[in-house]
Structures are given as structure tokens and as C-alpha cells.
C-alpha positions as CSV (number, residue, x, y, z in Angstrom):
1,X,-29.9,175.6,-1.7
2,X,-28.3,173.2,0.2
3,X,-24.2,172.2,-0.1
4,X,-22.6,169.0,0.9
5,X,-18.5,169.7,1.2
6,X,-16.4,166.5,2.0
7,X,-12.6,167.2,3.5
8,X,-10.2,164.7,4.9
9,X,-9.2,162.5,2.0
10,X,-6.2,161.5,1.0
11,X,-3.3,159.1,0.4
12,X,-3.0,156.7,3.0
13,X,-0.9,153.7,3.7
14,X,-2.1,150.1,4.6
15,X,-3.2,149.8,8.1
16,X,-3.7,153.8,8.0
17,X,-6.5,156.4,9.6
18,X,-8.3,159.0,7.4
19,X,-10.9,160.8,9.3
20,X,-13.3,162.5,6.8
21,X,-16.0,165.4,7.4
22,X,-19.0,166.3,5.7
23,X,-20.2,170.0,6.2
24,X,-23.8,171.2,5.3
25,X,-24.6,174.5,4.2
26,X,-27.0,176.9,2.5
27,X,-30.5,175.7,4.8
28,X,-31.6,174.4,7.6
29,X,-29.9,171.4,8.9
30,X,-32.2,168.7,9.3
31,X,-32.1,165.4,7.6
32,X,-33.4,161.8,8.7
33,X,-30.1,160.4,7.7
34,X,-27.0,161.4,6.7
35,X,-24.3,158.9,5.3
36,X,-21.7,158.2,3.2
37,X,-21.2,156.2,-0.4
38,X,-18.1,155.4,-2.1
39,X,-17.4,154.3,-5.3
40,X,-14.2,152.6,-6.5
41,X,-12.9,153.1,-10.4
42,X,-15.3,150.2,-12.5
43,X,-17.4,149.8,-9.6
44,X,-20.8,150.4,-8.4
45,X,-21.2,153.1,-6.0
46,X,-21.4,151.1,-2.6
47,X,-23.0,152.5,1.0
48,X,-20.5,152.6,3.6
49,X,-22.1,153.7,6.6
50,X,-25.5,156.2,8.2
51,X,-26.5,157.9,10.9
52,X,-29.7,159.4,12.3
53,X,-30.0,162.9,12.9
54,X,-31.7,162.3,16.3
55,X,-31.9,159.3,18.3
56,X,-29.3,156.3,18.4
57,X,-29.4,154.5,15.0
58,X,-26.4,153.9,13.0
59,X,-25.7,151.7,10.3
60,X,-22.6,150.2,8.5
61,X,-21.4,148.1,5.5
62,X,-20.2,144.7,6.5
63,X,-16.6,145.8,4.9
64,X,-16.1,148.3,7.3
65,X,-18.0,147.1,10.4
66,X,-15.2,147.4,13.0
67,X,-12.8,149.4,11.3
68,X,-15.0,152.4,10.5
69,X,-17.0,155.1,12.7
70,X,-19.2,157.2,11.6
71,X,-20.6,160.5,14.2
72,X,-22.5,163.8,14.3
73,X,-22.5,166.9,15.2
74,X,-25.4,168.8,15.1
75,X,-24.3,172.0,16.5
76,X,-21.5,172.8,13.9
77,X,-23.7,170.7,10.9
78,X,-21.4,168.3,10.7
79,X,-20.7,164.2,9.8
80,X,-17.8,162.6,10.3
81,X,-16.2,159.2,9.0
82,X,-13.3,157.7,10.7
83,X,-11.5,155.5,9.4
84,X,-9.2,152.8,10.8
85,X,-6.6,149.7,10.0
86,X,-7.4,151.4,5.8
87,X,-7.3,148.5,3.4
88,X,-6.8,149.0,-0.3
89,X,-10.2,147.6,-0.7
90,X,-11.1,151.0,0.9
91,X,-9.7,153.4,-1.8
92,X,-12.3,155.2,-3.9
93,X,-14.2,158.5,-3.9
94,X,-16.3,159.0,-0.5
95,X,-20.0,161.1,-1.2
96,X,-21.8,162.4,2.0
97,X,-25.2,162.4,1.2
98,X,-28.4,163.9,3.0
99,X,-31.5,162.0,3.5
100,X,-35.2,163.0,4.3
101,X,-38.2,161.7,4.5
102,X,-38.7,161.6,0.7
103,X,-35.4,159.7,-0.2
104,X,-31.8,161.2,-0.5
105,X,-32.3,164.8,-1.9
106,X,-28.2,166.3,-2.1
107,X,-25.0,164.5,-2.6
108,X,-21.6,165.8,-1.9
109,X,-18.9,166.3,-4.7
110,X,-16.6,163.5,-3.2
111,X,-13.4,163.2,-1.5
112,X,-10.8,160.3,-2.4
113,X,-9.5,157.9,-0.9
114,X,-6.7,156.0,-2.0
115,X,-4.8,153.5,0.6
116,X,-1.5,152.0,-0.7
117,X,-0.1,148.8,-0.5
């Protein structure tokens, strides 16, 4: 069985850092992608940014190009988000997700976010 476990979140101010982490457990840790999703109160879940297990590609949402990097560690089965110059826009609960080659098989339980004006 595998487990997603977000950390890092938190109450932040405006123009803040958060840097969150997304640990794998409970099988093998291999995955196409791995990202996160975040999903603000009345909103749809939105993708924020992914990363390739092996090889170079990354990915992020045009609101947090710039602002936001996500990185690996594949020794310790680990994602990370970081997250810079935090904009209310930004507050809402962060999922890590795992993807295969079938499609995204486990979610995290979420870590929030809430940035403050």
C-alpha cells in the first residue's frame, strides 16, 4: 500500500516562503510523475506544478511560474515544493499526488496553505 504524507504548510504572510514535502511510503518508489494540486475553498482543484522521476522534465501552472520550485529526491522518496513571494491567491489545500503510467494512482491527504494579506 502506498502513502503520500504532505508537511510544510502553514500560515504565511504576503510576500512569504513555505517550503512543502511530500514523503512516499509503503512500496517501491517509482512513479512517472509526481506533483502537486491545490484546491482553494469553492474552487476546482487546480495543478500547480510536476516533476519526472528520472530525466529533466518539470512542469508548472502559469500562477506560479517564477515564484514556485518544485524538486526530488529519490534517495530519501521525497518531493518538494517551494514556495516564494506567497500571494493570497496561493492559499488552499496542497495534494502530492503520484503518477504512473496508467494515470495518477494515490493522492496525499493535503496540507494548507493559507497566506494573509
Amino acid at each position: 500500500q502506498v502513502q503520500l504524507e504532505e508537511s510544510g504548510g502553514g500560515l504565511v504572510q504576503v510576500g512569504g516562503s513555505l517550503n512543502l514535502s511530500c514523503t512516499v511510503s509503503g512500496s517501491i518508489y517509482r512513479f512517472t510523475v509526481m506533483g502537486w494540486y491545490r484546491q482553494a475553498p469553492g474552487k476546482q482543484r487546480e495543478a500547480v506544478a510536476l516533476i519526472a522521476q528520472f530525466g529533466s522534465r518539470i512542469h508548472y501552472a502559469d500562477s506560479v511560474k517564477d515564484r514556485f520550485t518544485i524538486s526530488k529526491d529519490n534517495a530519501k522518496n521525497m518531493v518538494f515544493l517551494q514556495m516564494n513571494s506567497l500571494k493570497p491567491e496561493d492559499t488552499g489545500l496542497y495534494y502530492c499526488y503520484r503518477q504512473t503510467t496508467t494515470g495518477i494512482d494515490y493522492w496525499g491527504q493535503g496540507t494548507q496553505v493559507t497566506v494573509s494579506a
